[in-house]
Structures are given as C-alpha cells and as structure tokens.
N, C-alpha and C positions, 0 to 999 in steps of 0.2 A: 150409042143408041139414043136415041132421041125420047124426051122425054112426053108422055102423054098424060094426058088430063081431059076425062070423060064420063060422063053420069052415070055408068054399067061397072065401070074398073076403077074409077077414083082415080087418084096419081099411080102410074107406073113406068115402067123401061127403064129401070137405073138397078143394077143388081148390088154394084160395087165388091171392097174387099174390107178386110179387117185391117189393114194401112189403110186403104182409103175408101169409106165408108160412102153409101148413095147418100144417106141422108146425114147433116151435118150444120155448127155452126160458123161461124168464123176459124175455128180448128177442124183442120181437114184432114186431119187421123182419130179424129174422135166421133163417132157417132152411130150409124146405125145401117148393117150391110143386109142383102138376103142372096147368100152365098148357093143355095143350092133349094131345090125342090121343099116345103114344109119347114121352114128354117130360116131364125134372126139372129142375129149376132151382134153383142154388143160391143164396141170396145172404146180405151182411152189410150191415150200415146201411140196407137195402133197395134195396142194389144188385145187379146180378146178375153175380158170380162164376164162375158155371159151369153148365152149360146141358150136359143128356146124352139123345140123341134118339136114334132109327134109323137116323138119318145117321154118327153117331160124336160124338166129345169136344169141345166148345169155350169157349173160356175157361182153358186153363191147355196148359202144355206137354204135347204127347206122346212128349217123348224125340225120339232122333234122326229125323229126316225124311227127308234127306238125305245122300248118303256116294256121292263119285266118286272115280277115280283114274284119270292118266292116266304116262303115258311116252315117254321119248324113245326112239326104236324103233332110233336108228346112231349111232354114235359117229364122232365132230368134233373137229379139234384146234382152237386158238385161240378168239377168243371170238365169244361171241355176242350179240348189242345189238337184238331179244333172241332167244331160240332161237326159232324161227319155223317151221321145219317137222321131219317127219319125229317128229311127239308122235302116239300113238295111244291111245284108250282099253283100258285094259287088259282082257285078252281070253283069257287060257291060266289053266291050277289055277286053275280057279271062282271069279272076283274075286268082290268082294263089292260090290253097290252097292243102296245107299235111294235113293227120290224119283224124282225126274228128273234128267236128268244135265247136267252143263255141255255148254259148246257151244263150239268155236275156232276161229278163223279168224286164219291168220299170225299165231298164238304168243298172240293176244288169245283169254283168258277171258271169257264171257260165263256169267252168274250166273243158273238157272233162276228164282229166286224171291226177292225180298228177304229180307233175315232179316240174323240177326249169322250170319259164315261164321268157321272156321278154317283157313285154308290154308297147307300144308305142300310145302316147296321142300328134294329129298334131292339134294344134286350130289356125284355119283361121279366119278372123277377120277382118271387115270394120269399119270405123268411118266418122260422116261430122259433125264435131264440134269442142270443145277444146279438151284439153289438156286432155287424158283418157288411164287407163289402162285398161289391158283386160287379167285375169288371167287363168291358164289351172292349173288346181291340178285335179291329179291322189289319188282317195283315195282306198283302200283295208279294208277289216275284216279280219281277224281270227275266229271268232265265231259267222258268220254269221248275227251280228245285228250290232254290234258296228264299225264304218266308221271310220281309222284317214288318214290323209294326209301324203303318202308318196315320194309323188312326188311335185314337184311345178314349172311353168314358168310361166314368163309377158312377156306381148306385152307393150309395152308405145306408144304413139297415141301421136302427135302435129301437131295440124291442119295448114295448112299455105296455106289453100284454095283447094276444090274440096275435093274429096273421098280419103282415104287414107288406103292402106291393110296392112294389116301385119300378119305373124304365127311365131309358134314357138312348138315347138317338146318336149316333157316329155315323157323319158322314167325311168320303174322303173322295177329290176329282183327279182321277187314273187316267191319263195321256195313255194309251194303249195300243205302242207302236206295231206289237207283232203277238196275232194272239196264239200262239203257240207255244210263245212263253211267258205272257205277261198276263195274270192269272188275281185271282184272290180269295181268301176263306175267310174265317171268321173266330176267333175264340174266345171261352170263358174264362174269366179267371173268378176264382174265390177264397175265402180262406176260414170257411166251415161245409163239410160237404154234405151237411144237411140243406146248405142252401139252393131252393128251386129255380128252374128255367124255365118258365111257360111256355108250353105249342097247345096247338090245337088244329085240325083240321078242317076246322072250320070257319073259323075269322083268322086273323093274320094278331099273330099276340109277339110273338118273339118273331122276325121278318126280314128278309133282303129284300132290297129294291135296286135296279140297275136302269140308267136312265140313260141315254147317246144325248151329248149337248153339242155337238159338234166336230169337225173331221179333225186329224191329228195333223 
C-alpha cells in the first residue's frame, strides 16, 4: 500500500505488524504497528510490549488498581488469635477506595485479584498498669489452612501513672498467586489481659489496609 500524506488524514496507508512495524527506526522490528480497527501496538525485538485500544492500556502498569481499608469497629482487652470479628470497612470522611474491595470472613482476608499486594496492620493500644507488651503480627497462608507469621511489631507499655497509648504499624508485600488460598489475618498477642485494643467506628484506630502495587 502506498504511503500517503495529506492535510485531512496526515501520514497514512502502512498498517504493518508486530515483527514488522509501519512506523520505525533503523530497527525494523521495533516500533509502532496499527493492526486492526481503534488499536496501536507497541513492540521491540518484534515482540509486543504494549497494545492501546478503545478498551484501555495493556501491557504495562496503570498505577494503583486497588486500595481498601478496613477496621476494628470496639475495643477488646487481651488478645486476640486472631481478631475475628467486629472489623468493618471504612465508611465516615469519604474513605478512599480503587478497584474492588477485599472480602472477610472470621478475621480471614480474601484477596479480589491476584497481583503483588501491600498490606498494612496499625495496632492501637491502651494500658493502666505495669510494665506490658502488646504485640501486632500479620500472619498469611498459601494453601488456604495453614497461618505463619510474616510480619511482626510491639508496643512496650511502662506505667508511671494514669492511661498510657501507644501503636505501631506492620506492614508486609504478599505476591498473591492464587486467591483462594493465599489469604491473611491478623493477631494480638499480649501478656496482661487487661491490656486494651482500640476500635472505633468511626475513625480508623486499630485498621487494615490493603493496597494492589502491581501484577504477580
């Protein structure tokens, strides 16, 4: 097809392919095809890189996808193996969520989509006593049953009169090959069970956060 060049159309008549691209520089498998109807095609070696149709972008990241948070809605003294109920997705001052959202059932995370995840574990925490830790471990499966600890933070507590807060943040990045089994919760550990774990259902105090940073 012969190439034309005209004040109404610009450059046209070269569709090409993804080995051998219309437009192109001294590398004649590298560059840029328009293979069919609403549709570019990028490619290098004569592979195709990146593909941009009516549908949307694919072949390369589009930034975040995904973005949940959820929380613990009452506060709990002693621990929890793992917090199981009483989490609600966050719902007051306009949360903020991409994608689709996680799903729970008895303290278990289920994961809308595979992808690499970042997920973030904030334990809030009061004490009126001695000397007390108050620990946040993030644990995961892989096959669905089996729990290990992949994350871990303490608070340490020393009373020296009146109510005493403290938090601390565990975050852990979950490759999340298949979500049907590869899952995560959350637990307390402490070791007075007067020690408290702040919710509230109305600001995010004690909180999950689940963030897509890209595919697996």
């Amino acid at each position: 097809m012969a190439l034309n060049i005209n004040g109404t159309t610009g450059i046209s008549g070269v569709d090409g392919s993804v080995s051998a691209p219309a437009l192109t520089g001294t590398d004649s498998n590298t560059g840029i095809t328009f293979p069919s109807a609403d549709t570019i095609k990028f490619s290098t070696g004569g592979v195709e890189r990146m593909s941009i149709t009516n549908s949307g972008v694919s072949g390369i990241s589009a930034g975040i996808t995904m973005f949940d948070q959820y929380r613990l809605t009452t506060s709990f003294t002693g621990a929890a193996e793992p917090i199981s109920s009483n989490i609600e997705r966050a719902d007051t001052d306009s949360p903020a969520f991409i994608g689709s959202a996680m799903s729970v059932s008895s303290g278990v995370f289920t994961f809308p989509s595979t992808g690499m995840y970042e997920v973030g574990f904030n334990l809030v925490g009061q004490i009126n006593g001695d000397s007390r830790f108050h620990n946040a471990v993030l644990q995961i499966t892989t096959d669905g049953t089996n729990f290990s600890e992949a994350a871990f933070g303490s608070n340490s507590y020393y009373n020296g009169g009146g109510n005493v807060l403290s938090s601390c943040l565990v975050i852990y990045y979950f490759d999340v090959t298949d979500t049907s089994t590869h899952k995560v919760r959350f637990r307390v550990q402490v070791n007075s069970s007067s020690t408290e774990t702040l919710g509230d259902t109305n600001s995010n105090r004690t909180s999950f956060t689940f963030k897509k940073i890209g595919d697996t």
